[in-house]
C-alpha positions, -999 to 999 in steps of 0.1 A, spaced: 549 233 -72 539 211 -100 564 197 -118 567 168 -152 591 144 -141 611 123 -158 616 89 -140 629 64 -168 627 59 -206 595 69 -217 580 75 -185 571 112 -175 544 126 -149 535 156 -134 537 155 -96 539 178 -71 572 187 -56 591 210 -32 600 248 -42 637 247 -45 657 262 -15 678 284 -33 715 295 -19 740 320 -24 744 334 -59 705 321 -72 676 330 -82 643 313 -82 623 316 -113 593 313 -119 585 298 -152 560 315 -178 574 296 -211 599 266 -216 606 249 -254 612 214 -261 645 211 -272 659 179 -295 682 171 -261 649 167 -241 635 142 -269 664 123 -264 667 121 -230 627 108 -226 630 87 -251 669 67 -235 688 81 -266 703 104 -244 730 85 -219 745 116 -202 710 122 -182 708 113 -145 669 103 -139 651 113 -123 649 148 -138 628 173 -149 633 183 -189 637 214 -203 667 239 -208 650 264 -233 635 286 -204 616 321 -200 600 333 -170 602 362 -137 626 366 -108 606 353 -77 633 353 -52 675 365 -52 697 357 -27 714 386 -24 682 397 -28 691 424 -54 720 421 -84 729 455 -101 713 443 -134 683 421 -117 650 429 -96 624 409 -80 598 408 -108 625 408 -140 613 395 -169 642 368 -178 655 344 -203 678 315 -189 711 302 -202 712 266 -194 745 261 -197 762 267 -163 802 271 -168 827 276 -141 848 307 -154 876 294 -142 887 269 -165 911 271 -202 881 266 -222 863 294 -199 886 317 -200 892 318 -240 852 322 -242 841 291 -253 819 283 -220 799 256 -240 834 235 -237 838 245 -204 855 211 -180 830 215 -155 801 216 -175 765 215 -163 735 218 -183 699 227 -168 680 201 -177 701 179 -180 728 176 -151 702 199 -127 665 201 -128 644 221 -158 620 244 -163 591 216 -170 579 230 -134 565 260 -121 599 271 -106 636 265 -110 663 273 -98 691 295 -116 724 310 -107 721 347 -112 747 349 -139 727 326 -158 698 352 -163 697 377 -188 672 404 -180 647 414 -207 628 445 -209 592 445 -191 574 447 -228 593 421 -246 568 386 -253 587 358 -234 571 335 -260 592 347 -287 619 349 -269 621 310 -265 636 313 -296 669 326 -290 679 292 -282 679 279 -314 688 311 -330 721 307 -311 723 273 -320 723 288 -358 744 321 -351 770 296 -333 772 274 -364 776 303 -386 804 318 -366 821 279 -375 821 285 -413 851 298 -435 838 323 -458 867 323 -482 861 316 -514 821 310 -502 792 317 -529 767 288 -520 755 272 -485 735 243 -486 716 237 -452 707 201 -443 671 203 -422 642 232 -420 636 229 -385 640 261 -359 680 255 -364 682 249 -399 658 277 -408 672 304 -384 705 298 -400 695 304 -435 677 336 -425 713 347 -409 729 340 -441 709 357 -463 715 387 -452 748 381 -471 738 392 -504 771 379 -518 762 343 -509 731 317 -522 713 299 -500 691 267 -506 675 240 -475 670 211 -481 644 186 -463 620 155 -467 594 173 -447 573 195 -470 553 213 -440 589 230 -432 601 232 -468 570 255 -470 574 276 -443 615 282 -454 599 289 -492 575 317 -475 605 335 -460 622 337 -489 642 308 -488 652 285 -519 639 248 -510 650 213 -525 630 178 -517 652 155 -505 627 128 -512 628 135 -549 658 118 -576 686 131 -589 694 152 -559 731 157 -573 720 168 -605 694 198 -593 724 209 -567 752 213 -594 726 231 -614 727 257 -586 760 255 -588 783 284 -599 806 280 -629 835 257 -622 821 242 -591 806 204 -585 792 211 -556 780 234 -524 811 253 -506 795 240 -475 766 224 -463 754 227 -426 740 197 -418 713 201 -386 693 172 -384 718 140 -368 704 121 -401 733 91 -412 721 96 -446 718 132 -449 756 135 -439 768 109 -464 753 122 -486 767 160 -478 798 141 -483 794 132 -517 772 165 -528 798 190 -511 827 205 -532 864 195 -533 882 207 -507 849 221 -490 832 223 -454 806 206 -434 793 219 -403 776 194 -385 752 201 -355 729 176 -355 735 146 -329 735 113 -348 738 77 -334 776 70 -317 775 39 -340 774 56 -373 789 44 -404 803 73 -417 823 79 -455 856 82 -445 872 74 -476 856 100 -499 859 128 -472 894 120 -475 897 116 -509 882 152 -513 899 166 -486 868 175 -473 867 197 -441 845 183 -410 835 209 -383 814 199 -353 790 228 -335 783 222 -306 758 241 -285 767 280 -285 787 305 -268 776 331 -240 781 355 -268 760 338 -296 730 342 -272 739 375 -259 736 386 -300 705 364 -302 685 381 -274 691 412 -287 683 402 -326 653 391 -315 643 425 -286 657 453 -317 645 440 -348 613 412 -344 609 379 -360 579 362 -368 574 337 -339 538 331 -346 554 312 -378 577 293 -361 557 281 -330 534 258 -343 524 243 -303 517 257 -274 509 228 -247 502 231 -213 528 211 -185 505 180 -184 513 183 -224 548 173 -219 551 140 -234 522 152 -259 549 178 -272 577 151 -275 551 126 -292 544 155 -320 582 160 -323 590 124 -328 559 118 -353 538 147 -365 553 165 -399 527 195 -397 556 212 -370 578 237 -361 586 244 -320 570 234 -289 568 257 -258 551 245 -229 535 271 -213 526 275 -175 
């Protein structure tokens, strides 16, 4: 099979390599879509110290059953049109058994700790599949990953005493969440961004948009602001930007809540003083649950979603380290899916 590996920093080739062998409890798939996901960025480009390299990228994965062993499951046949969780828990364990599998102590990521879906095949444990109906468009479906992502952070948030969300970043994530909470008609909610190409898109569904590149950023968010409040209840903050957090710190409310998701540098400098000061409340996401991508798949199967806005790229394997390049340096984007 053909496969874009990963052998160090920065270095990324497609070579030809052996179908997996899979074992007892797998399936072999058979790749028709995989996205780039921020985790592969980092792991090509050495931000990323948890990979093991070689590897093949790619966790956001879509595709067909080629092979079982058993070779049937009650909810799977050769031939099913699947989407794959990447992360592989062991069920066994505290964190497991209270539901949060994402924290799970024996954690393994596809494409990360095990080979990807940059190839023509991988291979999955059967419990990792989630069988989609034979009409659905795998394409879209790519984006329950970071729709998950979003839902996930959501779930994080405490909606007492909650009239305004400020989300930090219009890509996939940011933008997915504030299309889940405006369907809370009770609650306002602005994205903010230095990339206009995004801020556009998140304007054209509805959203309201802010430029973080303009002044006076404090003053045009407590003019949002209801009566009696200096600030955002919470801000999500998606993007791993140092400055974008500190400054969430000082635009957020007294006693209010940041969610952060995005994956900044382990060196940061970080406010401290003033979160304490406001008594601030800090909330990490991380990843989502098997049930905030059970809820996703079926979001995006019953009621739609535009994918064609939100897919800006569709690249062939050899376009791998294309994708990341556009990622890392092209504004005019949204998601990647490479495409076999």
């Amino acid at each position: 099979m053909r496969a874009a590996v990963c052998h160090g920093y920065r270095i990324l080739e497609v070579i030809e390599r052996d179908v997996p062998q899979i074992s007892d409890g797998y399936a072999l798939v058979q790749v028709s879509n995989c996205g780039i996901s921020k985790m592969d960025v980092a792991s090509y480009t050495g931000e990323n110290p948890l990979v093991q390299l070689p590897r093949i990228l790619g966790r956001e994965i879509c595709g067909k059953v080629k092979k079982l062993v058993p070779n049937q499951d009650g909810r799977i046949d050769l031939g099913t049109k699947v989407l794959v969780n990447p992360i592989i828990s062991c069920g066994n364990c505290q964190q497991c058994l209270a539901g949060r599998q994402n924290h799970c102590e024996n954690l393994n990521l596809i494409g990360l700790d095990l080979d990807g879906g940059f190839a023509e095949f991988v291979e999955v444990p059967i419990e990792n599949l989630h069988p989609l109906p034979e009409d659905v468009n795998l394409e879209r479906h790519i984006l329950a990953f970071p729709m998950s992502m979003a839902h996930h952070m959501v779930s994080r948030i405490d909606f007492s005493d909650v009239d305004y969300i400020l989300i930090m970043g219009s890509g996939p994530v940011g933008l997915l969440s504030g299309l889940n909470l405006m369907r809370r008609k009770d609650i306002q909610v602005d994205i903010i961004d230095t990339n206009s190409f995004r801020l556009n898109i998140a304007r054209d569904l509805g959203l309201f948009c802010i430029d973080g590149r303009q002044n006076q950023i404090q003053n045009i968010i407590k003019r949002r602001c209801s009566p009696g409040k200096e600030g955002p209840d919470v801000i999500i903050e998606t993007t791993g930007n140092l400055d974008f957090l500190n400054l969430a710190v000082q635009l957020v409310r007294i006693q209010g809540q940041i969610i952060v998701s995005g994956r900044g540098p382990t060196d940061a400098s970080f406010d401290f003083l003033t979160l304490v000061e406001r008594e601030i409340s800090l909330t990490g996401s991380f990843m989502y649950a098997q049930e905030d991508l059970s809820h996703s798949i079926s979001e995006i199967s019953n009621r739609g979603i535009d994918h064609g806005t939100l897919i800006t790229h569709r690249l062939p394997l050899e376009g791998v380290s294309e994708g990341i390049r556009i990622l890392e340096s092209v504004e005019e984007t949204m998601k990647i899916i490479i495409s076999m």
